[in-house]
C-alpha positions as CSV (number, residue, x, y, z in Angstrom):
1,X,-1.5,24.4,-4.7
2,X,2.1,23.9,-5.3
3,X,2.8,22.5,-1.5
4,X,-0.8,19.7,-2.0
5,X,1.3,18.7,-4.9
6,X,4.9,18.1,-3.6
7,X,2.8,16.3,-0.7
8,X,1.2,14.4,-3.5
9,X,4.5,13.3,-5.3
10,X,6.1,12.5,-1.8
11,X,3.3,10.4,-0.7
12,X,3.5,8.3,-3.8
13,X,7.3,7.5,-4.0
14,X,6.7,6.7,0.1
15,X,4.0,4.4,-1.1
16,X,6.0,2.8,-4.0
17,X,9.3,2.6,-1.8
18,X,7.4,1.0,0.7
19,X,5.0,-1.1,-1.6
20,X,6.9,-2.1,-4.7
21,X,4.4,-3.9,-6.1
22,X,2.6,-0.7,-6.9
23,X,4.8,-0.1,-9.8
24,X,3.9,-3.2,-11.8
25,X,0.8,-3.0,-14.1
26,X,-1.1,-6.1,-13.6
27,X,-4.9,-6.9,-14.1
28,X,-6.2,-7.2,-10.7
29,X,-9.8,-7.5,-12.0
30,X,-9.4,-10.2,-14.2
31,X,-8.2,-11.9,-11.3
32,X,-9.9,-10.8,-8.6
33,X,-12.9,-9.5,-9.6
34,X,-14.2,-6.3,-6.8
35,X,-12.6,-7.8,-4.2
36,X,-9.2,-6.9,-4.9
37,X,-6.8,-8.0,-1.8
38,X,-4.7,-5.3,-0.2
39,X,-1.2,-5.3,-0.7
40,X,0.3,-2.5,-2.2
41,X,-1.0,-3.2,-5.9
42,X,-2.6,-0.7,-8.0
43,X,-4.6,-1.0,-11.2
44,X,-2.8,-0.3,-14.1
45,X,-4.4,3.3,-14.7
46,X,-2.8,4.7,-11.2
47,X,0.0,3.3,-12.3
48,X,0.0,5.4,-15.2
49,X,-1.2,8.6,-13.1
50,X,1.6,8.3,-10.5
51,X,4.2,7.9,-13.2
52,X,2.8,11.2,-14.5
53,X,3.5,12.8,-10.8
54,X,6.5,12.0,-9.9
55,X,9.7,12.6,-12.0
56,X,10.7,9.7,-14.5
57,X,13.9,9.1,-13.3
58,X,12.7,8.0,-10.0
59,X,10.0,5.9,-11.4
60,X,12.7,4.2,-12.8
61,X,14.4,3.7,-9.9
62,X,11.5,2.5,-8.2
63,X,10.8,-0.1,-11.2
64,X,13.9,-1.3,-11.2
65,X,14.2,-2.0,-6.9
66,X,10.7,-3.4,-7.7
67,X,12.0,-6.2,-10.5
68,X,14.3,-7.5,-8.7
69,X,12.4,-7.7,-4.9
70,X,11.8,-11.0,-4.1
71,X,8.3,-10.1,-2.8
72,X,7.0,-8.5,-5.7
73,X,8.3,-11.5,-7.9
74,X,6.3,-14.2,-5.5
75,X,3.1,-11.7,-5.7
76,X,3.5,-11.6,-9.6
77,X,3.7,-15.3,-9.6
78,X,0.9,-15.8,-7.5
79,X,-1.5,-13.5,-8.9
80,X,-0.2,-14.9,-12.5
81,X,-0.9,-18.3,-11.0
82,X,-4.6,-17.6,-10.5
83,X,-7.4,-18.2,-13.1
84,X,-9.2,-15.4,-14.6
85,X,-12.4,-14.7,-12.9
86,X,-16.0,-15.6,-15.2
87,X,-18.7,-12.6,-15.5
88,X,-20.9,-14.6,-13.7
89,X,-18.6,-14.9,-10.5
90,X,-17.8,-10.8,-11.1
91,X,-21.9,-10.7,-11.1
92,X,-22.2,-12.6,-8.2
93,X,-19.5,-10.6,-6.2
94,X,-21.8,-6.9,-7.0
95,X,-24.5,-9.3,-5.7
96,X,-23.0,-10.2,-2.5
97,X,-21.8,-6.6,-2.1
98,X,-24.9,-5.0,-2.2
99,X,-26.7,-7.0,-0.1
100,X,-24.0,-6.9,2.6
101,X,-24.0,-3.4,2.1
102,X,-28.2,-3.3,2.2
103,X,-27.8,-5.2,5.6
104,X,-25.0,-2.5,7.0
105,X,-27.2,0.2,6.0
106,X,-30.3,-1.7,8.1
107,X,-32.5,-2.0,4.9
């Protein structure tokens, strides 16, 4: 068990040192709805998690490479730029998943 979770905290810090972006807490959802774009961002509550894993000081380290990356600002700005996403267009986006899903599945 010990070994799954040194692989654990290695395979987060690669992912942070690699995505910055994973570090900042932002609301996705609000934002995005389900249909969150891939780019290294993680909801706020992995966030937390992964700061649990690995040790504090480099989550710092991390955070601070990450506020002053010039990709993570525009990415910040951009999804801070976007307006928040109604109930009904969350709604509709579970609709349109399940029925492409209902088609993939041949039913």
């Amino acid at each position: 068990m010990r070994i799954f979770e040194e692989v654990v905290k290695v395979l987060s810090i690669l992912h942070l040192i690699n995505y910055p972006i994973g570090i900042i807490k932002l609301d996705y959802f609000s934002k995005f709805g389900i249909d969150i774009p891939m780019f290294g961002g993680l909801e706020p509550f992995k966030v937390e998690r992964i700061e649990k894993v690995i040790r504090q000081d480099v989550f710092r380290d991390i955070e601070a490479f990450a506020e002053v990356d010039d990709d993570v600002k525009r990415i910040i700005e951009w999804v801070s730029s976007l307006p928040d996403m109604s109930g009904e267009e969350v709604e509709n986006q579970k609709k349109e998943f399940v029925r492409n899903m209902t088609k993939k599945l041949g039913h």
